[in-house]
MARFIKE-211339 format. One record per atom (N, C-alpha, C): x, y, z; residue number from 1. Coordinates in pm, 1 decimal, always signed. Example, Ala and Ser with C-alpha at 12.3 -4.5 7.8 and 13.67 -1.06 7.14 Angstrom:
<atom X="+1319.0" Y="-569.0" Z="+780.0" nr="1"/>
<atom X="+1230.0" Y="-450.0" Z="+780.0" nr="1"/>
<atom X="+1320.0" Y="-330.0" Z="+780.0" nr="1"/>
<atom X="+1285.0" Y="-225.0" Z="+708.0" nr="2"/>
<atom X="+1367.0" Y="-106.0" Z="+714.0" nr="2"/>
<atom X="+1290.0" Y="+3.0" Z="+787.0" nr="2"/>
// end
This chain:
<atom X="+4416.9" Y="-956.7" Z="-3739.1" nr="1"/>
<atom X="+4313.1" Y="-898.4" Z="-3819.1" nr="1"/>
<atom X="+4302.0" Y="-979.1" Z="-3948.8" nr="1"/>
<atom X="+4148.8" Y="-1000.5" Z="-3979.5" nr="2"/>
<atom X="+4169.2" Y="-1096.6" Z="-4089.8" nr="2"/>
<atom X="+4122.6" Y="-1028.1" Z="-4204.0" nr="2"/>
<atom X="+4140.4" Y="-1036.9" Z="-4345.1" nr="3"/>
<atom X="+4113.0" Y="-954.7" Z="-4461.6" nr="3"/>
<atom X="+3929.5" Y="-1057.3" Z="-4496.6" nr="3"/>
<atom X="+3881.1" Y="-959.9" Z="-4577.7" nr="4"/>
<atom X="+3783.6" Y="-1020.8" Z="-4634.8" nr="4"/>
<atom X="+3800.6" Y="-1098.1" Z="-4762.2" nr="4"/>
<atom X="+3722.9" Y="-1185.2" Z="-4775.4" nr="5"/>
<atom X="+3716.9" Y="-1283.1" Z="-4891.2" nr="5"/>
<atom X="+3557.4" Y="-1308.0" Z="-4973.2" nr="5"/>
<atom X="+3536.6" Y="-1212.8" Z="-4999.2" nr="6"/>
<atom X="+3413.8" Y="-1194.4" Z="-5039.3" nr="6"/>
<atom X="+3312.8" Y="-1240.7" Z="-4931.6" nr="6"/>
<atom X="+3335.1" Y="-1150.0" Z="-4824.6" nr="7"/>
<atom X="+3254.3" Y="-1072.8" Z="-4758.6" nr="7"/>
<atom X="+3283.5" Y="-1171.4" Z="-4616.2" nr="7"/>
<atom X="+3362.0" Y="-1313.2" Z="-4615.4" nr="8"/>
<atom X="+3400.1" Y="-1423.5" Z="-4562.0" nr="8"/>
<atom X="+3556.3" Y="-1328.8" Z="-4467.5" nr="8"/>
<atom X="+3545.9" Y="-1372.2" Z="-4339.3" nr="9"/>
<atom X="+3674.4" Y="-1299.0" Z="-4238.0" nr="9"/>
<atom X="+3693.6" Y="-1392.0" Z="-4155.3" nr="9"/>
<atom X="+3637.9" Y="-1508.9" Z="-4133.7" nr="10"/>
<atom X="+3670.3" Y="-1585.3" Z="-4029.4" nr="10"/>
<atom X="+3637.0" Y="-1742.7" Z="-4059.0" nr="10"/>
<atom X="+3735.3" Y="-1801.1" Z="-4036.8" nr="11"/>
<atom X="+3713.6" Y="-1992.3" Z="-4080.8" nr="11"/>
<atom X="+3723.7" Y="-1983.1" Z="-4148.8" nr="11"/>
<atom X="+3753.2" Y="-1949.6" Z="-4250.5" nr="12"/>
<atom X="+3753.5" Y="-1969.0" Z="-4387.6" nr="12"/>
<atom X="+3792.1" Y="-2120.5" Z="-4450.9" nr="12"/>
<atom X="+3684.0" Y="-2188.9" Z="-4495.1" nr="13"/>
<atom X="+3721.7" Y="-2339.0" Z="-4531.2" nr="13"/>
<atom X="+3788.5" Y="-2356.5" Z="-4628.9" nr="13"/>
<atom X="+3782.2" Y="-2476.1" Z="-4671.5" nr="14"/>
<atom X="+3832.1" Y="-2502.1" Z="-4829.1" nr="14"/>
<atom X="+3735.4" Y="-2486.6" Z="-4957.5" nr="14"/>
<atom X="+3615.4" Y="-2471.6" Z="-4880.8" nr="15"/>
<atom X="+3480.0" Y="-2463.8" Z="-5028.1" nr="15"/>
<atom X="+3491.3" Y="-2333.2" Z="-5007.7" nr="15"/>
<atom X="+3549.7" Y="-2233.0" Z="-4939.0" nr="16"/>
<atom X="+3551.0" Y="-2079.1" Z="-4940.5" nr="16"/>
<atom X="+3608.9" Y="-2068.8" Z="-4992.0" nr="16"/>
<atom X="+3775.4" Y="-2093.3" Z="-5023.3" nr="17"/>
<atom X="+3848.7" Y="-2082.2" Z="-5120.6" nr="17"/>
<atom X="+3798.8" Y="-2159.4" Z="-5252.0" nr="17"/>
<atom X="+3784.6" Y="-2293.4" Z="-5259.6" nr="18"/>
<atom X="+3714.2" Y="-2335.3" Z="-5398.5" nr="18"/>
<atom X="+3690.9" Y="-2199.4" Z="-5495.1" nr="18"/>
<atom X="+3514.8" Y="-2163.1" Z="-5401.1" nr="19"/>
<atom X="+3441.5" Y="-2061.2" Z="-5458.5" nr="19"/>
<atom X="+3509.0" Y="-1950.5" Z="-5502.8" nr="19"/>
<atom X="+3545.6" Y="-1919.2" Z="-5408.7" nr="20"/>
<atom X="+3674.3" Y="-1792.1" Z="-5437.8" nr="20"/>
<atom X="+3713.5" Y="-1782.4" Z="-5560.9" nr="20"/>
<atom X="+3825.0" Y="-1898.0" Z="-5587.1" nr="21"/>
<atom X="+3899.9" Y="-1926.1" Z="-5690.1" nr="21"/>
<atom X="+3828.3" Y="-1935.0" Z="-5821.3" nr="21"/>
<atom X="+3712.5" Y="-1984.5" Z="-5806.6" nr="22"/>
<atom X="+3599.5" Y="-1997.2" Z="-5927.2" nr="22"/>
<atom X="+3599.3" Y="-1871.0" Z="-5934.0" nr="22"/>
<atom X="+3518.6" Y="-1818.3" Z="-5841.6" nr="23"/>
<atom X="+3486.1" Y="-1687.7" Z="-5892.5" nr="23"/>
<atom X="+3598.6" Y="-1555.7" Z="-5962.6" nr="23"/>
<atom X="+3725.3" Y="-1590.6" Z="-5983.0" nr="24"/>
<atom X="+3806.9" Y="-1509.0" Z="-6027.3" nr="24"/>
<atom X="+3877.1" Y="-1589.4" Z="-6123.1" nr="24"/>
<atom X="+3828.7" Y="-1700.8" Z="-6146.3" nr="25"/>
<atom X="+3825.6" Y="-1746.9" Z="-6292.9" nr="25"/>
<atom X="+3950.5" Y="-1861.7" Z="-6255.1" nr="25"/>
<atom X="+3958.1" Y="-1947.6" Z="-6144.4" nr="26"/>
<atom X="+4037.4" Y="-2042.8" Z="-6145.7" nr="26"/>
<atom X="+3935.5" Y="-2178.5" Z="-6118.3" nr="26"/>
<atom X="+4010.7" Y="-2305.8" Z="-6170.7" nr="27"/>
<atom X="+3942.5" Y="-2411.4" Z="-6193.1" nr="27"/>
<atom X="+3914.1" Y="-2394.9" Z="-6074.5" nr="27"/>
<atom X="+3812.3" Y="-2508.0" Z="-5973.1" nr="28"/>
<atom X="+3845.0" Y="-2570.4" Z="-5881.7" nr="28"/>
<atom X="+3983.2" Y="-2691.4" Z="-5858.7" nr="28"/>
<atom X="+3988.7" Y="-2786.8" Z="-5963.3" nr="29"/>
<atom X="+4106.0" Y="-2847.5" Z="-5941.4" nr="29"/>
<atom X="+4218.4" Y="-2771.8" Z="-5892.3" nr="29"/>
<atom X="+4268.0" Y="-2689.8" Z="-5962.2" nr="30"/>
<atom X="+4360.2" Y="-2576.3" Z="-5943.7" nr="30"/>
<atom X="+4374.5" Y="-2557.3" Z="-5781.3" nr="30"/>
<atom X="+4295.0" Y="-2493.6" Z="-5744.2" nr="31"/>
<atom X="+4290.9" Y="-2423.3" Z="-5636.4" nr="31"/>
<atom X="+4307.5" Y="-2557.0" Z="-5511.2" nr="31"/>
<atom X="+4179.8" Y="-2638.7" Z="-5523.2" nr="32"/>
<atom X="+4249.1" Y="-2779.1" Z="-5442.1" nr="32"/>
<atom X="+4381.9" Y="-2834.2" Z="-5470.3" nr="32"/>
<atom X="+4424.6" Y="-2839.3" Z="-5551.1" nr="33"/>
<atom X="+4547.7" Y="-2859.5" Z="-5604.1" nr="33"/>
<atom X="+4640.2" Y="-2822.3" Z="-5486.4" nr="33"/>
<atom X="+4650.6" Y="-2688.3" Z="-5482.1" nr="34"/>
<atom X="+4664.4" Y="-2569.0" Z="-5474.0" nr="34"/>
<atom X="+4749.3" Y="-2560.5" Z="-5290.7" nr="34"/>
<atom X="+4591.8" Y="-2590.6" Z="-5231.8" nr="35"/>
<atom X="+4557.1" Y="-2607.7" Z="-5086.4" nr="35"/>
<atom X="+4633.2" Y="-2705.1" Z="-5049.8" nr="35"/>
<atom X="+4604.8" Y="-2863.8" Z="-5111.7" nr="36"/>
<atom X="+4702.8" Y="-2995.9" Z="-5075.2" nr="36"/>
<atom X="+4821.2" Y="-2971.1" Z="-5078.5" nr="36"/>
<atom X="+4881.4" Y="-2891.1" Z="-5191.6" nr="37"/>
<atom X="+5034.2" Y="-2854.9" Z="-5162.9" nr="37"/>
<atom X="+5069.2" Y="-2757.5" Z="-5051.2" nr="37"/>
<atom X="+4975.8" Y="-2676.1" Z="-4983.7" nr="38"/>
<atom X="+5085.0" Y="-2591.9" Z="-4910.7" nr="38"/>
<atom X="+4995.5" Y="-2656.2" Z="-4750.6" nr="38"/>
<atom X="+4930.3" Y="-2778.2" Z="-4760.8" nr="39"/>
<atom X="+4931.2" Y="-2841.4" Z="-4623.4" nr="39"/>
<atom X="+5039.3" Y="-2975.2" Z="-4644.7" nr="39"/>
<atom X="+5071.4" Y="-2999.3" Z="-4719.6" nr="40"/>
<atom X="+5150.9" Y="-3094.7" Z="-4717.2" nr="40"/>
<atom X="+5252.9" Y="-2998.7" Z="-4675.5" nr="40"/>
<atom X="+5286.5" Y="-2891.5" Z="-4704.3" nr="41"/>
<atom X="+5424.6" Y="-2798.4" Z="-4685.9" nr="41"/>
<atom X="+5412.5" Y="-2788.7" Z="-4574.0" nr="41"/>
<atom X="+5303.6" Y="-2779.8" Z="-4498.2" nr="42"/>
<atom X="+5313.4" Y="-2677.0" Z="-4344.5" nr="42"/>
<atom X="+5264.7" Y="-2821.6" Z="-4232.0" nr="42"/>
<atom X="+5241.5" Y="-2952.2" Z="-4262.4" nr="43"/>
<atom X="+5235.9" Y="-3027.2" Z="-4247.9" nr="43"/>
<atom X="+5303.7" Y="-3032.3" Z="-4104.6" nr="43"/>
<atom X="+5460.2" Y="-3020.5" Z="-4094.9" nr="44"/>
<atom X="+5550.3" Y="-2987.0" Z="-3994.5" nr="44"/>
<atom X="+5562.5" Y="-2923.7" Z="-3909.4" nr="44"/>
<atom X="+5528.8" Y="-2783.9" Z="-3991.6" nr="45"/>
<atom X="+5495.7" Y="-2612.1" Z="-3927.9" nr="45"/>
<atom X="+5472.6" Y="-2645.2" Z="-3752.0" nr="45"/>
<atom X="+5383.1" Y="-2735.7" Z="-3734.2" nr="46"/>
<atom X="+5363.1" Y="-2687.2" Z="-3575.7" nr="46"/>
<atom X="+5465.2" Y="-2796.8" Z="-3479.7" nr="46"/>
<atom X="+5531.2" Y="-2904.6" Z="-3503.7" nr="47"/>
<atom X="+5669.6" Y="-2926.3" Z="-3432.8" nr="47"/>
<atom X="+5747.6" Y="-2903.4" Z="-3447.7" nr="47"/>
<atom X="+5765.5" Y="-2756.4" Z="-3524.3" nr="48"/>
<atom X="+5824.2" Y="-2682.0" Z="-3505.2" nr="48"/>
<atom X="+5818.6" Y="-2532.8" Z="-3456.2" nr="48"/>
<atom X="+5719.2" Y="-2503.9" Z="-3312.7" nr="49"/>
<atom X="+5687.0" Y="-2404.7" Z="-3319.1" nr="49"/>
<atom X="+5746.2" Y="-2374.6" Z="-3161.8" nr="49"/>
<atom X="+5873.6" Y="-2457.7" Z="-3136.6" nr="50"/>
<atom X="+5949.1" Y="-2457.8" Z="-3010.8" nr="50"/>
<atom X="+6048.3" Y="-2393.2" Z="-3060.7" nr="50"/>
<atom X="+6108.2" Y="-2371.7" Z="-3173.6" nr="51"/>
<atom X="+6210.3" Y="-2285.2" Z="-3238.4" nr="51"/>
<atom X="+6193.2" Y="-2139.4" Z="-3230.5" nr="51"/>
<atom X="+6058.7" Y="-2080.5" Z="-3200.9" nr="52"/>
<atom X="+6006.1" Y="-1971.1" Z="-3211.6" nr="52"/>
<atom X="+6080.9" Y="-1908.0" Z="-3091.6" nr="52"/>
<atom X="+6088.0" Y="-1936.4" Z="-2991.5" nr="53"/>
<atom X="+6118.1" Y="-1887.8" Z="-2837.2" nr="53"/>
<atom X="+6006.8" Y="-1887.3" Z="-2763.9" nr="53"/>
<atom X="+5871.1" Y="-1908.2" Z="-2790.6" nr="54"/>
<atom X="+5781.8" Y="-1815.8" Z="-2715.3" nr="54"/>
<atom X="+5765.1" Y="-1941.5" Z="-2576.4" nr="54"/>
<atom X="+5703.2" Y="-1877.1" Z="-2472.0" nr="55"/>
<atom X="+5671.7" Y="-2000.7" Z="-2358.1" nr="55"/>
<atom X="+5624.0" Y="-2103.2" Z="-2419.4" nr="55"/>
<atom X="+5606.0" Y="-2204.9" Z="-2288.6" nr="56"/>
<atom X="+5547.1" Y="-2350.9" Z="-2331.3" nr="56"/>
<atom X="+5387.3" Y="-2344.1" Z="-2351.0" nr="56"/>
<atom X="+5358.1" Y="-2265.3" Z="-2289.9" nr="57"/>
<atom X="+5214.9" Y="-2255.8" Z="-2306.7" nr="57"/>
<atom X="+5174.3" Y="-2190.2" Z="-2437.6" nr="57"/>
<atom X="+5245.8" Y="-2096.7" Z="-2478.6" nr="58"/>
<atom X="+5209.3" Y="-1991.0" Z="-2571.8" nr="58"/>
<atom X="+5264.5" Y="-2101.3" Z="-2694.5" nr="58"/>
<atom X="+5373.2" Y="-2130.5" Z="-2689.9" nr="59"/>
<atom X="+5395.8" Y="-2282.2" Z="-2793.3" nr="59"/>
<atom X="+5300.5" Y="-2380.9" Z="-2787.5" nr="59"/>
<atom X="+5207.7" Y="-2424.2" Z="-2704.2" nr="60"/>
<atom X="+5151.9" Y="-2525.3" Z="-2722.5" nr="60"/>
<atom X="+5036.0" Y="-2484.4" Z="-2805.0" nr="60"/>
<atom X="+5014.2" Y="-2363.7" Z="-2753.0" nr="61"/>
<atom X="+4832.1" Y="-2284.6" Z="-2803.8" nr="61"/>
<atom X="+4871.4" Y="-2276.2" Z="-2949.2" nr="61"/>
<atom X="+4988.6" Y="-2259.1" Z="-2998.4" nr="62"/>
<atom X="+5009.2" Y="-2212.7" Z="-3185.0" nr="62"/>
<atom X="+5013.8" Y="-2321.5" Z="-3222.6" nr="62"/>
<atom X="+5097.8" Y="-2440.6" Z="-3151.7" nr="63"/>
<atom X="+5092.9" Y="-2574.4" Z="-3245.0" nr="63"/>
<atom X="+4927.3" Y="-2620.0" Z="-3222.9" nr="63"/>
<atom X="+4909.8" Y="-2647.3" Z="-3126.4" nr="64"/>
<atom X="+4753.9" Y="-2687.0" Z="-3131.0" nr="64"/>
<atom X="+4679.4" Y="-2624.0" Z="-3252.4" nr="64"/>
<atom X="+4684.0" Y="-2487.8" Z="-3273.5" nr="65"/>
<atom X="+4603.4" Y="-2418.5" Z="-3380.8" nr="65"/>
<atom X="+4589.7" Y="-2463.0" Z="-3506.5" nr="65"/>
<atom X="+4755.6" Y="-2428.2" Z="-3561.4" nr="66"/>
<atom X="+4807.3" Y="-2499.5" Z="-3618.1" nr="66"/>
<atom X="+4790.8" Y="-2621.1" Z="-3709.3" nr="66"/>
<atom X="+4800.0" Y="-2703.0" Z="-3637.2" nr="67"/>
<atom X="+4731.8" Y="-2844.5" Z="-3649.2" nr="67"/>
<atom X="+4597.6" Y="-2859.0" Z="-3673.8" nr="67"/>
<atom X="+4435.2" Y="-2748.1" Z="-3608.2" nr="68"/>
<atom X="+4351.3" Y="-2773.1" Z="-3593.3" nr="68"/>
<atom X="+4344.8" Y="-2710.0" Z="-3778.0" nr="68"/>
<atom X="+4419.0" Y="-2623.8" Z="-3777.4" nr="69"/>
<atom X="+4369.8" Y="-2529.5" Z="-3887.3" nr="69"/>
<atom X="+4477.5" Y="-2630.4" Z="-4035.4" nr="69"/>
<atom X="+4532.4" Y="-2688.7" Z="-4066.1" nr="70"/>
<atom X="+4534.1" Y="-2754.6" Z="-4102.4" nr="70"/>
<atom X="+4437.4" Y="-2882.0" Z="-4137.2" nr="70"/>
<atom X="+4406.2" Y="-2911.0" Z="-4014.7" nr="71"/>
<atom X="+4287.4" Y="-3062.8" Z="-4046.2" nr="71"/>
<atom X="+4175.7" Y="-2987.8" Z="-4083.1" nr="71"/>
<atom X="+4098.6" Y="-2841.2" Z="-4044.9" nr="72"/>
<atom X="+4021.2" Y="-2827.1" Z="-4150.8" nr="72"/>
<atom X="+3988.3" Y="-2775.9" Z="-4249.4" nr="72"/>
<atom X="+4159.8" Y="-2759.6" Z="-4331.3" nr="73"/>
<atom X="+4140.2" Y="-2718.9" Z="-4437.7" nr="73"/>
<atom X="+4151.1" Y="-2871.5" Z="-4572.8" nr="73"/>
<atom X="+4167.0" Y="-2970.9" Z="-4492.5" nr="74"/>
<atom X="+4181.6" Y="-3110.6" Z="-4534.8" nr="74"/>
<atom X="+4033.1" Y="-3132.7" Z="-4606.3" nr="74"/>
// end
């Protein structure tokens, strides 16, 4: 279930957050800032998603995601 983001529940890009962040009174730099640090953090996140236990299939579908949802928050 996804929360709203001014009125935004699904895909949420990086100009969604931008705006966001503007709109509650943060720079944009900030907030990109912001984003680059916690994809550089999670960067890894999905070769490592064989640690989890779940099947191979059900592991492949989260790293795939993962990864997709990463590149478009780039």
């Amino acid at each position: 279930m996804a929360l709203n983001l001014f009125s935004r529940a699904h895909r949420l890009s990086r100009a969604n957050f931008v705006d966001a962040g503007e709109r509650l009174g943060i720079r944009a730099r900030a907030t990109t800032r912001m984003i680059d640090e916690l994809i550089d953090a999670a960067n890894d996140w999905p070769d490592r998603c064989g640690r989890i236990g779940f099947g191979d299939r059900e592991t492949e579908l989260l790293a795939d995601m993962l990864r997709t949802r990463l590149g478009s928050l780039k």
